[in-house]
C-alpha positions as CSV (number, residue, x, y, z in Angstrom):
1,X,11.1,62.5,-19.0
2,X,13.9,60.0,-19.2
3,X,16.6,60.5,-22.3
4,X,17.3,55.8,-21.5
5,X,18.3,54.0,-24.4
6,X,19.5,51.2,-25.5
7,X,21.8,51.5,-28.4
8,X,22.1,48.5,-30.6
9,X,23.5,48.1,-34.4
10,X,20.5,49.2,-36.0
11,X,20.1,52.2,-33.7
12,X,18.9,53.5,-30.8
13,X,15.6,51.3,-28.8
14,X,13.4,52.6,-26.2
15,X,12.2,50.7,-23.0
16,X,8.8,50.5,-21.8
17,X,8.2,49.0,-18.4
18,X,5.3,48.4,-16.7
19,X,5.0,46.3,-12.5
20,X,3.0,44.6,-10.9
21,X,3.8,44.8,-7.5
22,X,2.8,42.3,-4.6
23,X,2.5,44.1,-1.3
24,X,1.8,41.9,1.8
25,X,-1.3,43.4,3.3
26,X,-0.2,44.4,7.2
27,X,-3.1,42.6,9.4
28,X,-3.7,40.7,12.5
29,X,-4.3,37.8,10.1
30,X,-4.7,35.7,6.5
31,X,-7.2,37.1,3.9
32,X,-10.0,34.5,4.4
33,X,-8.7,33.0,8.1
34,X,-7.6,33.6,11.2
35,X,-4.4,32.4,11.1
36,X,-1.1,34.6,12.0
37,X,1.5,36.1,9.7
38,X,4.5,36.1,11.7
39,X,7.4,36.5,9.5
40,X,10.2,33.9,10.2
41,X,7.4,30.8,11.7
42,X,8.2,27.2,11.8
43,X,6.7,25.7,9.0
44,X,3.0,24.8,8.7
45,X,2.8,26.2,12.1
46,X,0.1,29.4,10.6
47,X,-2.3,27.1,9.1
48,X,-6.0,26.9,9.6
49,X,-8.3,24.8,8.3
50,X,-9.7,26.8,6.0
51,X,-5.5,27.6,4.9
52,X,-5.4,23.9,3.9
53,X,-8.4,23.6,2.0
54,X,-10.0,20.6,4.1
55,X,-13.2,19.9,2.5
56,X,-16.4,21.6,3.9
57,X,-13.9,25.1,4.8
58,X,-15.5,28.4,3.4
59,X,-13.6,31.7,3.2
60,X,-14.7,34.7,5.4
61,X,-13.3,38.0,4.3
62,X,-10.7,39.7,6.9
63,X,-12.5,43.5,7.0
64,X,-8.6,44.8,8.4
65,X,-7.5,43.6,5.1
66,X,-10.1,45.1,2.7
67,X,-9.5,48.9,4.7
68,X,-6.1,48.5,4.8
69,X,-6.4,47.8,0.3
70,X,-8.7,51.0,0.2
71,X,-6.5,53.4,2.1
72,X,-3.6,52.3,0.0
73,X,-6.5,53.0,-3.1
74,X,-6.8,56.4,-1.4
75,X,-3.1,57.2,-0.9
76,X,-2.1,57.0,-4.4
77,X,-5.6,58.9,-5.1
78,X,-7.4,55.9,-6.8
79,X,-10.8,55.1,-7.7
80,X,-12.4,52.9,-5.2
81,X,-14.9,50.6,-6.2
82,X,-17.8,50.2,-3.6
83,X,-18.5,47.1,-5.4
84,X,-16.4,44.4,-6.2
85,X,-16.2,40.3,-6.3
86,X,-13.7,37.3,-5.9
87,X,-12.8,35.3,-9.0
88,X,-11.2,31.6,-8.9
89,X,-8.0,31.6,-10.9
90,X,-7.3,27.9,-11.6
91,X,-4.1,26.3,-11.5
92,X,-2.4,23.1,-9.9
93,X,0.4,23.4,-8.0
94,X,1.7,21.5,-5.0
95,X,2.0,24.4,-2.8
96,X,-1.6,25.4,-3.4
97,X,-3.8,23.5,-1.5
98,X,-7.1,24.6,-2.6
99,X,-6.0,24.1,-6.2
100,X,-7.2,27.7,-7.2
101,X,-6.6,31.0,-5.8
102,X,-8.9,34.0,-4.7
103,X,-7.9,36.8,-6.9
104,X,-10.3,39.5,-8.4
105,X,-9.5,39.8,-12.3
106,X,-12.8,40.8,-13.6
107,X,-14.1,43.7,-10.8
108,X,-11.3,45.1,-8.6
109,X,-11.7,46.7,-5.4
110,X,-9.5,49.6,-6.6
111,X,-9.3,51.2,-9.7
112,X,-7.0,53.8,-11.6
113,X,-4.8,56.0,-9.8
114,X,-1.1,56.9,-9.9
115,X,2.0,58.6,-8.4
116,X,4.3,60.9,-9.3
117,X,8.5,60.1,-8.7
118,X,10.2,63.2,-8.3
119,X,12.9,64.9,-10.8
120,X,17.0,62.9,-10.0
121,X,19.4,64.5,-12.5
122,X,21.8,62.2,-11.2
123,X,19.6,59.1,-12.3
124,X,18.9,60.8,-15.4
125,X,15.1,61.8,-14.0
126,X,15.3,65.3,-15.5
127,X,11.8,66.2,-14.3
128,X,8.7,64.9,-12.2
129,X,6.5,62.2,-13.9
130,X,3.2,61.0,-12.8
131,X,3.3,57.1,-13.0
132,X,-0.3,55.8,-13.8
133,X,-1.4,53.1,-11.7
134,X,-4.1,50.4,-13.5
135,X,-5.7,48.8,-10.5
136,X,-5.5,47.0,-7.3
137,X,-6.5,44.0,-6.1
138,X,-6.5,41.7,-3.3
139,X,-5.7,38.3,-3.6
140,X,-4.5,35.0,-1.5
141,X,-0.4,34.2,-1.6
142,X,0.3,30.5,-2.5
143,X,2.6,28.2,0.3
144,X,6.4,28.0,-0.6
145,X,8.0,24.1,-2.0
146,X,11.2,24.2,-0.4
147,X,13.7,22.0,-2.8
148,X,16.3,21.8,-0.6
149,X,15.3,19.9,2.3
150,X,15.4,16.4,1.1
151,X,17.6,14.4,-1.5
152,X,14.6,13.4,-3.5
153,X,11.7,15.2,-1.9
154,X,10.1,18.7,-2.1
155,X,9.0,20.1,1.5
156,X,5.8,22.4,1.6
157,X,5.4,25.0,3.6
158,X,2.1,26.5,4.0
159,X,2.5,29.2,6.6
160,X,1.8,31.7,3.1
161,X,-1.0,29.9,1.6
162,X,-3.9,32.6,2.2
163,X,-1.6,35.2,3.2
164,X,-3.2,38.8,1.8
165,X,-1.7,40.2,-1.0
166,X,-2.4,43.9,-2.4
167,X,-1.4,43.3,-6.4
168,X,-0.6,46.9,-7.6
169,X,-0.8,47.3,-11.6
170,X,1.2,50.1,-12.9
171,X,0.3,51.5,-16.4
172,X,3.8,50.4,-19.0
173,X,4.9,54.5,-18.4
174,X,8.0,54.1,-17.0
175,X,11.1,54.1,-20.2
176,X,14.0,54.0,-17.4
177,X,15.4,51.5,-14.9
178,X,16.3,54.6,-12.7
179,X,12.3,55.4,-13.2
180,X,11.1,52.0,-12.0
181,X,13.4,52.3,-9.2
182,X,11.7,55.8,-8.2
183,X,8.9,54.2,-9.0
184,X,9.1,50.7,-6.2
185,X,10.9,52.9,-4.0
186,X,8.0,55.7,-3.9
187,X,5.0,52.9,-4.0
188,X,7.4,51.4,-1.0
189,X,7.2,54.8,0.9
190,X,3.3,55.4,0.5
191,X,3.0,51.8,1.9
192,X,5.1,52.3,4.7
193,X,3.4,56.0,6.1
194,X,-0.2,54.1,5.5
195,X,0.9,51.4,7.3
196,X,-0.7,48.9,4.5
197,X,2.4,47.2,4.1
198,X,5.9,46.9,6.2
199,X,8.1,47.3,2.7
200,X,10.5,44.9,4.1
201,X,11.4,43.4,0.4
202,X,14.1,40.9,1.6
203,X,11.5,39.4,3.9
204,X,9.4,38.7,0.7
205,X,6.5,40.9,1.8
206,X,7.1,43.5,-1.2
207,X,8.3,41.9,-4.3
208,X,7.8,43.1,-8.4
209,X,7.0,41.4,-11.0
210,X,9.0,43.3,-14.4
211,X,7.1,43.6,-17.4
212,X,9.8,44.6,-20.2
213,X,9.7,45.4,-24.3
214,X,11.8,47.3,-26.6
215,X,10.4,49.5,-29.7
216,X,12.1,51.9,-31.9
217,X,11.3,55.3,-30.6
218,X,7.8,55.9,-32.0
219,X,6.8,52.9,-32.6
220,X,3.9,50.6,-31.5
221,X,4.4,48.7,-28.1
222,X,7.0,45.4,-28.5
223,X,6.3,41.9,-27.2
224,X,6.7,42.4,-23.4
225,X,8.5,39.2,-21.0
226,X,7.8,39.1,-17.2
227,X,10.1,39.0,-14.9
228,X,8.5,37.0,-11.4
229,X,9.1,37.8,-8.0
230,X,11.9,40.3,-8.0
231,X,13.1,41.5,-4.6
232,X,14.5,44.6,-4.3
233,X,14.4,48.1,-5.9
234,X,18.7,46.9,-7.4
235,X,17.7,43.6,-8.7
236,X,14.1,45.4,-10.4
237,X,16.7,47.9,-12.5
238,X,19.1,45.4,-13.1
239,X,16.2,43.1,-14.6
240,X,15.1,46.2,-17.0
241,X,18.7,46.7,-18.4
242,X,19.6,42.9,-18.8
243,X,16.2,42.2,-20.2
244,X,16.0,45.3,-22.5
245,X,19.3,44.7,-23.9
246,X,18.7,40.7,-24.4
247,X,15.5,41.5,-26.5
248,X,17.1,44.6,-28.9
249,X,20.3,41.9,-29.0
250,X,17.7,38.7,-30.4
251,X,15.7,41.2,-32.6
252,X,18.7,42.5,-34.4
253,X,19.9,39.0,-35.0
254,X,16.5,38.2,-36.4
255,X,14.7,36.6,-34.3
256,X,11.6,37.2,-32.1
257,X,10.8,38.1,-28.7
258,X,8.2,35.6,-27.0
259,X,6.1,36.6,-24.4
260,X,7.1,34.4,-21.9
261,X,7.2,34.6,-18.0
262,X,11.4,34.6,-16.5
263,X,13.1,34.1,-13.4
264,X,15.9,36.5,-12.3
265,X,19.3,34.6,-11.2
266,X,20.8,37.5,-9.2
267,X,24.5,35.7,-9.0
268,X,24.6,35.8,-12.6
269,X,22.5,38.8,-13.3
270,X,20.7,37.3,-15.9
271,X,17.0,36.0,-16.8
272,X,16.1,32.4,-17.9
273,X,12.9,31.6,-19.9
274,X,10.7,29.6,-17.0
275,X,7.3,28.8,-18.7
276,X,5.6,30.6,-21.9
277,X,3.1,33.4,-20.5
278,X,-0.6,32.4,-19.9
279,X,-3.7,34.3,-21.0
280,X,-6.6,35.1,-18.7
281,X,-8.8,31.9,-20.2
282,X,-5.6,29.5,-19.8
283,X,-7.2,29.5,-16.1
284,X,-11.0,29.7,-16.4
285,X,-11.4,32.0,-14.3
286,X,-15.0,32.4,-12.7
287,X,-16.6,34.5,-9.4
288,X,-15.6,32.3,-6.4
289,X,-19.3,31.0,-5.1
290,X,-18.2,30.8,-1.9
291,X,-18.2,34.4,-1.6
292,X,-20.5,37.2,-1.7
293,X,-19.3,40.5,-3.8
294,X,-17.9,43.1,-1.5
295,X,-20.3,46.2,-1.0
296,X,-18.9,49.1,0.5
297,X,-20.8,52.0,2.2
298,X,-19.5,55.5,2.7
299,X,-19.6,55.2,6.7
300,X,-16.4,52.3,6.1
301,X,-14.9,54.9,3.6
302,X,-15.1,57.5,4.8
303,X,-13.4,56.2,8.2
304,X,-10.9,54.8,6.1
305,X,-10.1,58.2,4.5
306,X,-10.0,59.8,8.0
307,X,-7.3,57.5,9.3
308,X,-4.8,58.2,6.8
309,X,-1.9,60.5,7.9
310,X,0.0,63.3,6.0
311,X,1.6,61.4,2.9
312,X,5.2,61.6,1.8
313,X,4.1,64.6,-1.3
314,X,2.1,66.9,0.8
315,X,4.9,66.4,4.0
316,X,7.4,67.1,1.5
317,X,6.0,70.0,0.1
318,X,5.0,71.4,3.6
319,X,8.9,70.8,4.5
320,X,10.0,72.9,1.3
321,X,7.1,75.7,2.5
322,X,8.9,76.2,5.4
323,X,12.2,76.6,3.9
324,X,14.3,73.1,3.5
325,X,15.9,72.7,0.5
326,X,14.5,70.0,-2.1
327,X,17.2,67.8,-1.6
328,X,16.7,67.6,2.6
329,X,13.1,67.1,1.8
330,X,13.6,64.4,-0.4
331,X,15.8,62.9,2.6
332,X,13.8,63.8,5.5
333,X,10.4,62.0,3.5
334,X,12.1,59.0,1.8
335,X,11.4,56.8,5.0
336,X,8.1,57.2,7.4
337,X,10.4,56.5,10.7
338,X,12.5,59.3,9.5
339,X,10.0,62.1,8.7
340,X,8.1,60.9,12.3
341,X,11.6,62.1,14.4
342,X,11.9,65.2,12.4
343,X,7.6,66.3,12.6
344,X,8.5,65.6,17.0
345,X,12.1,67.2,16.4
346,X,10.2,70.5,15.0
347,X,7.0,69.9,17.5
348,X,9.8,70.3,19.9
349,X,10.9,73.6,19.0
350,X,13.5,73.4,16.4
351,X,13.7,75.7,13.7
352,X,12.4,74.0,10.5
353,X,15.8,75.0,8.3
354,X,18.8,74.5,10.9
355,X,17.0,71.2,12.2
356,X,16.6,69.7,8.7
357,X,20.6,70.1,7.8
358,X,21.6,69.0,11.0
359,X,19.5,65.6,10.9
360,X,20.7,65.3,6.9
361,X,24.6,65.6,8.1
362,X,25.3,65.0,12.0
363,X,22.3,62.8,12.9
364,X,22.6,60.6,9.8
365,X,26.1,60.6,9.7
366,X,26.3,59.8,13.7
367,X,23.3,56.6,13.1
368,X,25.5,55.3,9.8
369,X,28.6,55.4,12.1
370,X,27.0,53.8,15.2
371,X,25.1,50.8,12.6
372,X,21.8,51.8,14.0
373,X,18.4,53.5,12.5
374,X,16.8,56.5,13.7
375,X,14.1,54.4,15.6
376,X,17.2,53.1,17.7
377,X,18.6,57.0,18.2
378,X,20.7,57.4,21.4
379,X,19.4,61.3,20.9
380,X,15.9,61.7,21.4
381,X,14.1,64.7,19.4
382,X,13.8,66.6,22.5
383,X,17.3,66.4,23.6
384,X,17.9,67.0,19.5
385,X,15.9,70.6,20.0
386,X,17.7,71.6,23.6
387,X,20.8,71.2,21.4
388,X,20.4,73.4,18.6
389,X,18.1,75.5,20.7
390,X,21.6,76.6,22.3
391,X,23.5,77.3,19.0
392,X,20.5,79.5,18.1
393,X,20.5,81.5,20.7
394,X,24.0,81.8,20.9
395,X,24.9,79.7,24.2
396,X,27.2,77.6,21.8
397,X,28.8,77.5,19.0
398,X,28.1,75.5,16.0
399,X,31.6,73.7,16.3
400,X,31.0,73.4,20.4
401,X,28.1,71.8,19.2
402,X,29.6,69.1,17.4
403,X,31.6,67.9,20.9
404,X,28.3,68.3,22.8
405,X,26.6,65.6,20.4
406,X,29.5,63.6,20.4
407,X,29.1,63.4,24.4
408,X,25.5,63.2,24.4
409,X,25.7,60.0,22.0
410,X,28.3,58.5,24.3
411,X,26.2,59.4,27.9
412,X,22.8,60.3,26.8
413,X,22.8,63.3,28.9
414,X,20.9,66.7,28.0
415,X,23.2,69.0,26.0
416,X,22.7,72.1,28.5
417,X,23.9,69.6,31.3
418,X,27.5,69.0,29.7
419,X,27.3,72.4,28.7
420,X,27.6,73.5,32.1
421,X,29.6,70.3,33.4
422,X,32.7,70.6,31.0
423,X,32.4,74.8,30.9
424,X,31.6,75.2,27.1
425,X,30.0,78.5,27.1
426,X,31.1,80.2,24.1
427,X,31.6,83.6,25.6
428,X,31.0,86.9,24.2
429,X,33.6,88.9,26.3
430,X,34.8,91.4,24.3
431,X,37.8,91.9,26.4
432,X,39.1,88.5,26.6
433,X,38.5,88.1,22.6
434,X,40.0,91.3,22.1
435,X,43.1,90.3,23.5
436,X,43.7,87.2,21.8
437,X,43.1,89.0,18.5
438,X,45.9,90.8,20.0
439,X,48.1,87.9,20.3
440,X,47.1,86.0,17.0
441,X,47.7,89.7,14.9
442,X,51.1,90.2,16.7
443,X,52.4,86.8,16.3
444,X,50.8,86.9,12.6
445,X,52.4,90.3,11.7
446,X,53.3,89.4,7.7
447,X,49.6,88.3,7.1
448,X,48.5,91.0,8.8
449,X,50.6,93.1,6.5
450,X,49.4,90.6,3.3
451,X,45.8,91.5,4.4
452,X,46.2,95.1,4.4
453,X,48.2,95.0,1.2
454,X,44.6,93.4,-0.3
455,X,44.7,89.7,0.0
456,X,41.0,89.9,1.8
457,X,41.0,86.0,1.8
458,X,43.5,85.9,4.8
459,X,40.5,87.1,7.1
460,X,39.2,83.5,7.8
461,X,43.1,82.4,8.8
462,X,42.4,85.0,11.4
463,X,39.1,84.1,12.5
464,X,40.2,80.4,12.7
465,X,43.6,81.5,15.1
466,X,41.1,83.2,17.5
467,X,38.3,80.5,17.4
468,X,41.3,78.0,18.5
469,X,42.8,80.4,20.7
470,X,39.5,80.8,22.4
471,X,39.3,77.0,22.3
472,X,36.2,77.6,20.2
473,X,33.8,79.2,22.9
474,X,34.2,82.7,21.2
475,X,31.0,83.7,19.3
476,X,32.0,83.7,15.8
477,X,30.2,86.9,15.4
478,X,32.2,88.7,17.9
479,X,35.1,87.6,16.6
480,X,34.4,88.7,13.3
481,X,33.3,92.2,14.2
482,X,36.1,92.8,16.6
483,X,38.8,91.5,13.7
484,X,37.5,93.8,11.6
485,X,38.0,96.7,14.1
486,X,41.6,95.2,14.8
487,X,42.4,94.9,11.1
488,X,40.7,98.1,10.0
């Protein structure tokens, strides 16, 4: 549960948001055409026919797009409807050719479901909550009017129009911004390991639409605004916050909150009223007769249930099974690319515990360093395990180990090869440790005397005289059992 309010003159105001979230379906081409997708085209270079609604066209269902929609329906554990139909939803607008679009209002192809975002003290998440999930349905994008391409003209571009969309409806359950962002950002995951969508928000293929209203705690549901086309998971909180605190701002002065749809200007982190909200009827919406309903059969479903992998709850909760903290889970899940190096990093041998905090710290740190992501790793999983298989079984030490990346980043060598090249063996020779334990005590002779006299915390100054002395290729165990001896 989230403790989020807003506090205004007349007291504190709670926040309910509910998304609707647009997810570009990942395909080998448009909802109803063959056309391509390519992100980044020249305009009106992806246009069929049927795209720019020439006269005679008729729509032909892409199957890749409909299993790709179900698996998502199965991912977040959904209802899936074996039957469902296309409905026209009327409107004009220059950048939609056909002047309607192929939406399904009335009989989705996937029902309720939900997900669950996981427990963030430090974004005021104190525990799990299961977000419930209304529907989904597929739908055609609309082209893009480009204003800025001619003093007194509008460009169209319709390289979108017809482009599949997955429309995700949550239930209004979140009462947070920091919930909606666990919320985008955990949808976003399960999108990415199913491979339904690519995520990539800035490129326009995931974007939110932010339904906000304010109530006193208790209270019946407020008058909600929606905010269109939001693009990432900073610009979805900062909508909920701005908005949340404009509405408890216009009550208190006595006016009324409209339900209304809003644009988001990011540079000036505010919303601006665009056009009063429309209602179902404003556009007549009817079953498109240019397509049959879609009737699924449990041969398609259940291949689509069989093709989806291990999702970002259960890997998680296998990763804490085998010993990894929470928090390393949490990292090693958040993105699919990441949890595929660590599942080959383990296949490989690691062990489950060491492996997970060396990724979290050195790998990440080493990638964030270097500007790169783990698909662009210099290290590869295997060389990753031949590493730490050494500091396990004692052939290096965890410090030697550091150097051995460092020079396996730089050459992309194997680490037992510049092992042996530059001689760093830690060495378990009892007689060469003892004797600079020897040195380090004589040349130390009022700690050593501080230490006996009972300040115990002197013993890692010790252990760190002999670790440099040894130029860090003693085995820290050694070194401790021997000082003890020495010191004894």
């Amino acid at each position: 549960m989230s403790n989020y309010t807003i506090k205004g003159e007349t007291g504190e105001w709670e926040v309910v948001i509910g998304l609707e979230v647009h997810a570009q379906v990942t395909s080998n081409a448009k909802l109803f055409s063959g056309a391509a997708t390519a992100f980044g085209a020249e305009p009106n270079t992806q246009v069929s026919l049927v795209d720019a609604a020439m006269p005679g066209m008729l729509p032909v269902p892409n199957r890749e797009c409909i299993r790709q929609a179900v698996r998502t329906g199965m991912a977040i554990d959904a209802q899936i409807n074996k039957w469902s139909r296309f409905d026209r939803k009327n409107y004009f607008y220059a950048d939609l050719p056909q002047g309607y679009q192929i939406s399904q209002l009335y009989h989705p192809l996937v029902g309720e479901g939900s997900l669950t975002i996981e427990a963030d003290e430090k974004a005021g998440i104190a525990e799990a909550k299961r977000i419930g999930i209304e529907r989904i349905h597929v739908e055609q994008d609309a082209g893009k009017l480009m204003h800025d391409q001619h003093p007194t003209m509008s460009y169209v571009d319709l390289n979108r129009s017809g482009v599949a969309l997955m429309e995700i409806v949550s239930k209004p359950d979140m009462r947070s911004p920091a919930e909606a962002g666990a919320y985008v950002r955990k949808l976003r995951a399960i999108l990415r390991y199913v491979g339904s969508c690519d995520g990539n928000m800035e490129e326009g293929s995931m974007r939110a639409d932010v339904n906000v209203s304010v109530r006193k705690p208790g209270d019946a549901f407020g008058t909600r605004t929606e905010t269109k086309n939001v693009n990432s998971v900073r610009f979805v909180m900062a909508v909920i916050e701005g908005e949340a605190k404009r509405q408890v701002a216009l009550i208190e002065s006595g006016g009324t909150v409209v339900q209304e749809t809003r644009l988001y200007d990011p540079d000036r982190n505010e919303t601006r009223s665009m056009r009063s909200k429309e209602d179902a009827h404003d556009y007549r919406y009817f079953p498109d007769p240019d397509l049959l309903p879609l009737e699924l059969d449990d041969a398609f479903l259940d291949e689509c249930r069989a093709s989806l992998p291990e999702l970002p709850d259960a890997k998680r909760a296998r990763y804490i099974g085998e010993g990894i903290s929470a928090y390393n889970a949490d990292v090693l899940t958040a993105e699919v690319e990441a949890a595929r190096w660590f599942d080959a990093l383990l296949e490989a041998g690691a062990k489950p515990v060491a492996a997970a905090n060396w990724v979290t710290s050195e790998l990440f740190g080493a990638l964030n360093r270097l500007g790169k992501d783990i698909s662009e790793s210099p290290v590869s999983p295997a060389q990753a395990a031949e590493l730490l298989g050494l500091v396990a079984d004692g052939t290096i030490s965890g410090s030697i180990a550091k150097q051995v990346f460092e020079k396996m980043l730089e050459s992309g060598d194997g680490a037992a090869a510049i092992v042996d090249r530059d001689g760093l063996k830690q060495t378990s020779d009892t007689g060469a440790i003892e004797a600079e334990i020897a040195k380090v005590l004589s040349a130390n002779a009022d700690k050593v005397a501080q230490y006996k006299g009972g300040k115990e915390a002197l013993f890692g100054f010790f252990v760190g005289q002999t670790m440099k002395a040894m130029q860090g290729k003693a085995n820290p165990q050694v070194v401790n059992e021997l000082l003890k001896k020495a010191l004894g």
